[in-house]
C-alpha positions in Angstrom: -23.0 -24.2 33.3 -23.1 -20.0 33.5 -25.8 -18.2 31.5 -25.0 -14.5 31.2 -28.2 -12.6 29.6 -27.2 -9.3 28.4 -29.4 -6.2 27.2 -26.7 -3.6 26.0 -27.0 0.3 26.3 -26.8 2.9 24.0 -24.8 5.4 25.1 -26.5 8.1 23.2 -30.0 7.7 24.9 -29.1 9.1 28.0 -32.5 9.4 29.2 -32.6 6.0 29.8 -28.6 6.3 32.2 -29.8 5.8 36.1 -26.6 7.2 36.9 -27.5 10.3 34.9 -30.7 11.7 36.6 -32.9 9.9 39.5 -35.8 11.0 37.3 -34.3 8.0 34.1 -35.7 5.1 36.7 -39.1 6.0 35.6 -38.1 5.9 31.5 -35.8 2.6 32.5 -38.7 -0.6 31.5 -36.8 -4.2 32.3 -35.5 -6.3 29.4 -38.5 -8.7 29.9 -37.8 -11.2 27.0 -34.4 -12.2 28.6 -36.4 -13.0 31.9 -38.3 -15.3 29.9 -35.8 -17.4 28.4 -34.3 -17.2 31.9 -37.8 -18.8 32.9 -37.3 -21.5 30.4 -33.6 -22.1 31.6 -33.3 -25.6 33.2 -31.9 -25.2 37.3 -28.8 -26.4 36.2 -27.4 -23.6 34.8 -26.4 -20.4 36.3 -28.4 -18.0 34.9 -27.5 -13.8 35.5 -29.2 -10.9 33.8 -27.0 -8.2 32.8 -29.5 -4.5 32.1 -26.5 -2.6 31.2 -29.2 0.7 31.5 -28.1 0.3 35.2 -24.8 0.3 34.5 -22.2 -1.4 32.5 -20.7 -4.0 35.1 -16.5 -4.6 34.5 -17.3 -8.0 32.6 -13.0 -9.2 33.3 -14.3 -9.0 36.7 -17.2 -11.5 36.8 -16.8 -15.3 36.5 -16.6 -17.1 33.1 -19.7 -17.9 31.3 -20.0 -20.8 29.4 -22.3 -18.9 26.6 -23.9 -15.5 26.4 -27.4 -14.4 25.1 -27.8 -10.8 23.8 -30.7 -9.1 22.8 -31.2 -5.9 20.9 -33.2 -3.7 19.7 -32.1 -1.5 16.3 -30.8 1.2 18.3 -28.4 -1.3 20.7 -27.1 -3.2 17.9 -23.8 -1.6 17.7 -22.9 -2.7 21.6 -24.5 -5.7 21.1 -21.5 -6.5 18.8 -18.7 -4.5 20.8 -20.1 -7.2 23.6 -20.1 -10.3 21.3 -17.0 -9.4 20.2 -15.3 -9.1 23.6 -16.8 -12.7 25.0 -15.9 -14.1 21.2 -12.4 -13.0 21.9 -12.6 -15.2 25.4 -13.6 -18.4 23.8 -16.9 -17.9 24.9 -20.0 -18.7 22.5 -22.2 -15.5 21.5 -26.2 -16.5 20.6 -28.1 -13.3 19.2 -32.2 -12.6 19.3 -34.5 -10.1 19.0 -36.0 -8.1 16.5 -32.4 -6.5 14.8 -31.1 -9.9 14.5 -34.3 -11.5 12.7 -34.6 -8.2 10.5 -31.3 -8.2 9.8 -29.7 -11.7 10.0 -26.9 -11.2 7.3 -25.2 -8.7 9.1 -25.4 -10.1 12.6 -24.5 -14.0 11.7 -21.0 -12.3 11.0 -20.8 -10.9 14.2 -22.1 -13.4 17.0 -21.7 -17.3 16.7 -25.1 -18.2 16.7 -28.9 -16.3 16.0 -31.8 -16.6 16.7 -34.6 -15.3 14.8 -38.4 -14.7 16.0 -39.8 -15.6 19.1 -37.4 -17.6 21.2 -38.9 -19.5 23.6 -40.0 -23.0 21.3 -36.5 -22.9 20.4 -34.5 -21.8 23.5 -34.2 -25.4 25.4 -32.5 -26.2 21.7 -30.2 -23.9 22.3 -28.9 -24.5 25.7 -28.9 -28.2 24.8 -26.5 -27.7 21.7 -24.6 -24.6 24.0 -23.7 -28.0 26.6 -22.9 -30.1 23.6 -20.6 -27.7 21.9 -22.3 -27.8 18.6 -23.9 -24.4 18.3 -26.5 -24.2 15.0 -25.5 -21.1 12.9 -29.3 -20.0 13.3 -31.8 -20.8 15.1 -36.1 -20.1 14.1 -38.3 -19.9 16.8 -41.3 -18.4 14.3 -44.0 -17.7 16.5 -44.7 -19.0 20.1 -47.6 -20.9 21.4 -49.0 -18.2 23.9 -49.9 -21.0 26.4 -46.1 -22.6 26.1 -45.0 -18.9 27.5 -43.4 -19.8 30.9 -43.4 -17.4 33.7 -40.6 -14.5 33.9 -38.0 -14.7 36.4 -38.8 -11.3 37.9 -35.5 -12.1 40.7 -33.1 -11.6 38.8 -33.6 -8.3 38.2 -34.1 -6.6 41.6 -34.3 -3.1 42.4 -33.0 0.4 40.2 -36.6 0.5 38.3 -39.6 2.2 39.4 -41.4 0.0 37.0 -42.0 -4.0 36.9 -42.8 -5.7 33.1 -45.2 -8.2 31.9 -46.8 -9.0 28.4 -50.4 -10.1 28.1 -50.8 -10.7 24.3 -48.6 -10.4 21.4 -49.3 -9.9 17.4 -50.8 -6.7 15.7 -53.3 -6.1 13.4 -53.0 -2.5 12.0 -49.6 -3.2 10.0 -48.9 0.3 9.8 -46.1 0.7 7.4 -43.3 2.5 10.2 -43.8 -0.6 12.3 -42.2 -4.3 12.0 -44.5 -5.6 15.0 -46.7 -7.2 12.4 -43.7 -8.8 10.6 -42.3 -10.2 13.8 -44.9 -10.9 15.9 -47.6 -11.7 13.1 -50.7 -10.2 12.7 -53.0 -12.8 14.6 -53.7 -10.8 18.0 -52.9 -13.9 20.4 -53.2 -13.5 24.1 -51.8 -15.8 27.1 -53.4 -17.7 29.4 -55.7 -15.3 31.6 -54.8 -17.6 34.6 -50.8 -17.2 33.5 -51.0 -13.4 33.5 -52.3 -13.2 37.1 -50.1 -15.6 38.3 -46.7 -13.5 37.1 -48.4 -10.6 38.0 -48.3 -11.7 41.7 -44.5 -12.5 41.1 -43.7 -9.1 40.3 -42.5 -7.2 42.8 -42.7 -3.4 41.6 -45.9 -1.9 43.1 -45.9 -0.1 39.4 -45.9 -2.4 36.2 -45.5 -1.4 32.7 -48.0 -4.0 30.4 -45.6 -3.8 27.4 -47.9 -5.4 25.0 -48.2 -3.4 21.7 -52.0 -3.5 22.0 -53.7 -4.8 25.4 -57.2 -4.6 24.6 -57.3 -5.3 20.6 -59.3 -4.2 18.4 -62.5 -6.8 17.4 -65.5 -7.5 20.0 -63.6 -10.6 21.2 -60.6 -9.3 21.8 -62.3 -6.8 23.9 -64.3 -9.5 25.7 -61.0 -11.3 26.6 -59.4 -8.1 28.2 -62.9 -7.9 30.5 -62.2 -11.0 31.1 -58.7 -10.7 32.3 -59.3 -7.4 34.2 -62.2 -9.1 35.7 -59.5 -11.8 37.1 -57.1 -8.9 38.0 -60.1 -8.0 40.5 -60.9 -10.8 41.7 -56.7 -11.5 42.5 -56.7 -8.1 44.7 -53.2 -7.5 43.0 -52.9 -4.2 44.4 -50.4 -3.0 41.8 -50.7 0.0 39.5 -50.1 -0.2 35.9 -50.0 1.3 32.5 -50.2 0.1 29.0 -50.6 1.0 25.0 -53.9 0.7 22.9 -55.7 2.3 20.5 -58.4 4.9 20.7 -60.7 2.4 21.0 -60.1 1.7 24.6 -62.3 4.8 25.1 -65.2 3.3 23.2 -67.0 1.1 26.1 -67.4 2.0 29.4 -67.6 -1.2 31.0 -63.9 -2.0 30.0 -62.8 1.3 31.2 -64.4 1.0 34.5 -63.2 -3.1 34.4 -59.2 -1.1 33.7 -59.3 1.5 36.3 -60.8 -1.4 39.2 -58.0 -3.6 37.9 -55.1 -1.1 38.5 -54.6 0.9 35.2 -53.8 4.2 35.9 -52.2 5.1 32.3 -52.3 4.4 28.7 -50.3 5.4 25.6 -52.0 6.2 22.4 -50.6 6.6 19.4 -52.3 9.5 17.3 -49.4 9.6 15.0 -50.8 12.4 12.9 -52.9 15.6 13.6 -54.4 15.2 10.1 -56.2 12.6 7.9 -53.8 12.7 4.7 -51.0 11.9 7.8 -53.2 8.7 8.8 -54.0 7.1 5.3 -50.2 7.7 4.5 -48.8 5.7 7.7 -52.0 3.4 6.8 -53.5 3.8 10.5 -57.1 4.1 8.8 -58.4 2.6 12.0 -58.0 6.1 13.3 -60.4 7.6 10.8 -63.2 5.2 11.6 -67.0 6.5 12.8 -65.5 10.0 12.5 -64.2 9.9 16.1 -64.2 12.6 18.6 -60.7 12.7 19.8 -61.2 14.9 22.3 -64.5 13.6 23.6 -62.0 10.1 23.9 -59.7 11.3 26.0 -62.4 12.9 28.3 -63.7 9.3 28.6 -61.1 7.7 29.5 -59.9 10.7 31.7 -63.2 10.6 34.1 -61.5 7.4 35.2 -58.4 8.5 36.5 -56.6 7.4 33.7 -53.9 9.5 32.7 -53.6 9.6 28.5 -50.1 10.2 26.8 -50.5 10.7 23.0 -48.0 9.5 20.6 -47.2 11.7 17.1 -44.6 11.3 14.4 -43.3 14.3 13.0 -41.3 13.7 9.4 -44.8 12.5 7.0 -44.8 13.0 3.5 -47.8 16.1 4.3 -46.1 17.5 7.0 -45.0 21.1 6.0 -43.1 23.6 8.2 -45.5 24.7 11.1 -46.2 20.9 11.8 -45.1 21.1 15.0 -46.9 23.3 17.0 -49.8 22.1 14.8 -49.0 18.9 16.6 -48.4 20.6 19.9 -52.1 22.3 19.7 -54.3 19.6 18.6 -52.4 17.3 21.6 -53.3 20.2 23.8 -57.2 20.2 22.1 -57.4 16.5 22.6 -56.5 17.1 26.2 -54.0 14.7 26.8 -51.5 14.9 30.0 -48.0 14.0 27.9 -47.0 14.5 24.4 -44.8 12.1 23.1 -43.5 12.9 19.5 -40.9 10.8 17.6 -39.0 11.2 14.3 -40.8 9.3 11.4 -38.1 6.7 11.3 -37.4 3.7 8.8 -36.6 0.7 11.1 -35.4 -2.6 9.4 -38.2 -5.0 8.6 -40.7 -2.2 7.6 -42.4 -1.3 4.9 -41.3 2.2 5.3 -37.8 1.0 5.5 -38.2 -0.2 1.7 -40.0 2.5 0.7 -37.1 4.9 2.0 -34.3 3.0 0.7 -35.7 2.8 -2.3 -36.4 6.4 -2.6 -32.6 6.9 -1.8 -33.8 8.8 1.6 -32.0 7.2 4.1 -29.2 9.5 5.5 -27.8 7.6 7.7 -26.8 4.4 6.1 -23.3 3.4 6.9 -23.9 0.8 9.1 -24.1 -1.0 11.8 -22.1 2.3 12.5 -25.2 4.6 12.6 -27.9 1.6 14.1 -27.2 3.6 17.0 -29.3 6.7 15.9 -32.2 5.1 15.6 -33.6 5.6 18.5 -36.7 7.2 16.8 -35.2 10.3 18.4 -33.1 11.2 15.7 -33.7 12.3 12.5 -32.1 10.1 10.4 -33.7 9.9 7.3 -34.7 12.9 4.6 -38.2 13.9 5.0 -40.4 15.7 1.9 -41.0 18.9 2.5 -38.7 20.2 5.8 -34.8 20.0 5.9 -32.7 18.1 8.6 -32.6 22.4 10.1 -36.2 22.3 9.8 -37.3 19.1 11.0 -35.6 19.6 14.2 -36.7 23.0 14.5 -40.5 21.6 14.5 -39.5 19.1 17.1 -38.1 21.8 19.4 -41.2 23.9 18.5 -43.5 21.6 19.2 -41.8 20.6 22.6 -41.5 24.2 23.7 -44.7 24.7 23.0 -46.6 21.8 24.6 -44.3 22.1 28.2 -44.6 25.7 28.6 -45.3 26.5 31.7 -48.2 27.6 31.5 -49.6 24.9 29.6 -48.1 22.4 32.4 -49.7 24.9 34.8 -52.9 24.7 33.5 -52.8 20.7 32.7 -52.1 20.0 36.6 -54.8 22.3 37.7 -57.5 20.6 35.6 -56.3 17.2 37.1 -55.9 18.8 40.8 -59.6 19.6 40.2 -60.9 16.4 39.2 -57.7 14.7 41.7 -56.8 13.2 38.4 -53.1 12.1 39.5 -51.9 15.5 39.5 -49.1 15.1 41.2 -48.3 12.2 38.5 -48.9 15.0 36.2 -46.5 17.8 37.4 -44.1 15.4 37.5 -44.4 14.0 33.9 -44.6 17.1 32.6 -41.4 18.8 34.1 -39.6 15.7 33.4 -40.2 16.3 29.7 -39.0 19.5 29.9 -36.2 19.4 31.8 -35.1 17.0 28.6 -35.7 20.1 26.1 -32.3 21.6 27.2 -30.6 18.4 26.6 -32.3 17.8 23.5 -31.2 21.2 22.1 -27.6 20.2 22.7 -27.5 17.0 21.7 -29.3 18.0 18.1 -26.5 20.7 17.5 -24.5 17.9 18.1 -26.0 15.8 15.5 -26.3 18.7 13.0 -22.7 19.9 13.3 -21.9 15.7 12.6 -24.1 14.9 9.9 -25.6 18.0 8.2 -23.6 17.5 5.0 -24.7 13.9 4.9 -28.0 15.1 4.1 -27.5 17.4 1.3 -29.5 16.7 -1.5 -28.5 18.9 -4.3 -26.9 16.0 -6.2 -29.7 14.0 -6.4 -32.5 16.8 -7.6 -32.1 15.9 -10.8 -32.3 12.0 -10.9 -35.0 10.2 -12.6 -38.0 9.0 -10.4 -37.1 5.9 -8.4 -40.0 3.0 -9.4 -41.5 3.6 -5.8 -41.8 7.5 -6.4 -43.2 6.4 -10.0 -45.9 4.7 -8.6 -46.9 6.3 -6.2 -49.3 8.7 -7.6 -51.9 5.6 -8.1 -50.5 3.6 -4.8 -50.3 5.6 -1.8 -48.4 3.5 0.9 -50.4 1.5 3.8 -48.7 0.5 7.0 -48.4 0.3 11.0 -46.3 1.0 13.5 -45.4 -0.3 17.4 -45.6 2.2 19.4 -42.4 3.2 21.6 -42.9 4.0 25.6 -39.0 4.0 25.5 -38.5 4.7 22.8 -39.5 1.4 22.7 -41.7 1.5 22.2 -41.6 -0.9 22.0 -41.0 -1.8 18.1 -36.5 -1.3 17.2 -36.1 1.7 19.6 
């Protein structure tokens, strides 16, 4: 039996297109969850991993599966299908996961032959069993894994074209921030693997550099931080000798121990998501855990810093409070914090969320004719309609803030402070330049966009509606939420 595993492209994210730049190896993270349920595949079958980000192969070419998995994010939804459709119109079964395909089941059961919702692998030998016996379940629910049932990848089948290996650590989030559906499909029990299992797969990878793509790796209560020492203490011990980065919160500046545990254990970069330069932005998106002990931002990054651990910050730009000037407000406090990238996103309503509700609700969705437009949400695109700055304006912040964060001599002055404390400054220049070197491109591509869908987003005919029931109440229930954060914009989360 032939197992094809397939993680489609999106043709619009061309950051992420090996082909287009030698620099995209370094944004390109392997599609991990497919080398999982390859890792629960019994030997029997023939099992191949397609990562179309390499390159999409001539499928008529390649032998005849006898079924194909997909997975997909939001943003890769719209392949996804032109791919199901093409093997559907071979006679070959179609079984669809990931998180578009549990937030939006409806849709993709009329495109695929079989779904499956949540986390796969209790339900993947299922599956394959009913793939051999031709009686394919419409859908399939895997609900939530047992962390200690999570087999190891199969980190050969994807050889070479990344700069970066892949491994997750613990799953499940907390915060529930309300432009994030990590809570709704991972849960919101933090739930970590087998210490012993983590070192083990991290041996198998071969990528000297390894992207931890857990939405949290350290937590956020005292045991959760206990269990990371503990793992990093095993790291040690293993003499790995691999370098690696990861997301957390703040928090990971907070205790020295675990930084100093991190930084002996390989960790050489973390993403943190600020999301908002401002209070009123961090009770809206309901990251309160932001706001707590009146933390020194700046004085966190310094901490984790004096380890030689590069810090990228994270920021959404499209808030109900953000007003024109938000993004070089953005741009200086990112600079203030003193961290060595800037990452900002589009405030974006992703299936599953409760910002997605919110905005459809509120009639502020632009781009809704779908699965047509799935592929601009990428979190790089504005897609919805934002308060108080136009679809002119909103971009104009984003370019603003870019422009002003990569200047030169704000990249300059960045790789001299790390050249003094040999903080990866090479790392640094090249981070930096990489970013803007994408400015260009981004300027294009958004005059693009603009010149597409400007007149989608006109909202003269709707000034004068009533109040939706959402907008109604708001006054006396200001939203609460969370967010995954997006490394590809991928964070992690749809992207």
């Amino acid at each position: 039996m032939r197992l094809y595993l397939i993680n489609p492209s999106n043709p619009l994210v061309s950051i992420v297109n090996i082909k287009e730049s030698r620099w995209n190896r370094y944004r390109v993270w392997k599609p991990l969850s497919l080398m999982v349920l390859a890792g629960l595949t019994p030997s029997d079958w023939d099992v191949s991993i397609v990562d179309e980000n390499l390159g999409v192969p001539d499928y008529s070419a390649m032998p005849r599966p006898d079924l194909v998995g997909i997975t997909a994010f939001t943003s890769q939804a719209n392949r996804a299908y032109e791919v199901a459709a093409s093997f559907r119109g071979q006679g070959v079964p179609v079984v669809m996961g990931g998180i578009h395909a549990t937030m939006c089941l409806d849709e993709v059961l009329g495109r695929v032959d079989s779904v499956v919702t949540g986390e796969a692998e209790g339900i993947w030998p299922q599956v394959l069993a009913d793939a051999r016996n031709g009686r394919l379940n419409r859908r399939y629910d895997g609900g939530l894994a047992k962390m200690a049932k999570v087999p190891l990848a199969r980190h050969d089948l994807l050889d070479g074209g990344y700069a970066f290996g892949a491994i997750q650590t613990t799953r499940g989030c907390p915060l529930n921030c309300s432009f994030c559906s990590v809570t709704a499909f991972n849960g919101a029990k933090y739930r970590q693997r087998p210490i012993e299992d983590v070192v083990r797969e991290f041996q198998l990878v071969r990528e000297r550099h390894v992207l931890v793509v857990d939405d949290n790796l350290i937590g956020t209560s005292l045991s959760h931080i206990a269990r990371a020492k503990d793992l990093f203490r095993a790291m040690i011990r293993a003499n790995l000798r691999k370098e690696w980065v990861a997301q957390a919160t703040i928090n990971f500046a907070d205790d020295e121990e675990l930084l100093t545990l991190a930084a002996q254990a390989g960790c050489n970069g973390v993403f943190i998501g600020f999301e908002s330069p401002t209070s009123e932005g961090l009770l809206e998106i309901g990251k309160k855990f932001n706001l707590l002990k009146g933390r020194d931002f700046r004085a966190s990054v310094r901490r984790i810093q004096r380890h030689s651990i590069l810090v990228v910050g994270s920021f959404i730009i499209g808030l109900n409070v953000d007003e024109p000037g938000i993004g070089k407000r953005i741009a200086e406090v990112a600079g203030h914090y003193g961290v060595d990238n800037l990452n900002v996103l589009f405030l974006t309503p992703l299936p599953g969320t409760r910002l997605w509700d919110q905005m459809r609700a509120e009639d502020r969705i632009a781009l809704n004719a779908f699965p047509e437009d799935w592929r601009y949400y990428t979190l790089t695109y504005p897609v919805a309609r934002y308060k108080r700055l136009s679809l002119d304006g909103i971009i104009q912040e984003m370019m603003s803030c870019s422009r002003e964060f990569y200047s030169v001599p704000r990249i300059m002055r960045r790789v001299c402070g790390n050249l003094l404390h040999w903080r990866r400054p090479l790392t640094t220049l090249v981070g930096n330049l990489s970013y803007r070197s994408n400015i260009r491109v981004d300027c294009n591509a958004y005059a693009d966009f603009r010149h597409e869908h400007s007149h989608r987003y006109d909202t003269s005919d709707r000034s004068q509606r009533a109040p939706s029931a959402t907008e109604r109440i708001k006054a006396v229930d200001s939203p609460s939420s969370r967010m995954g954060k997006r490394l590809n914009p991928a964070s992690k989360g749809h992207a």
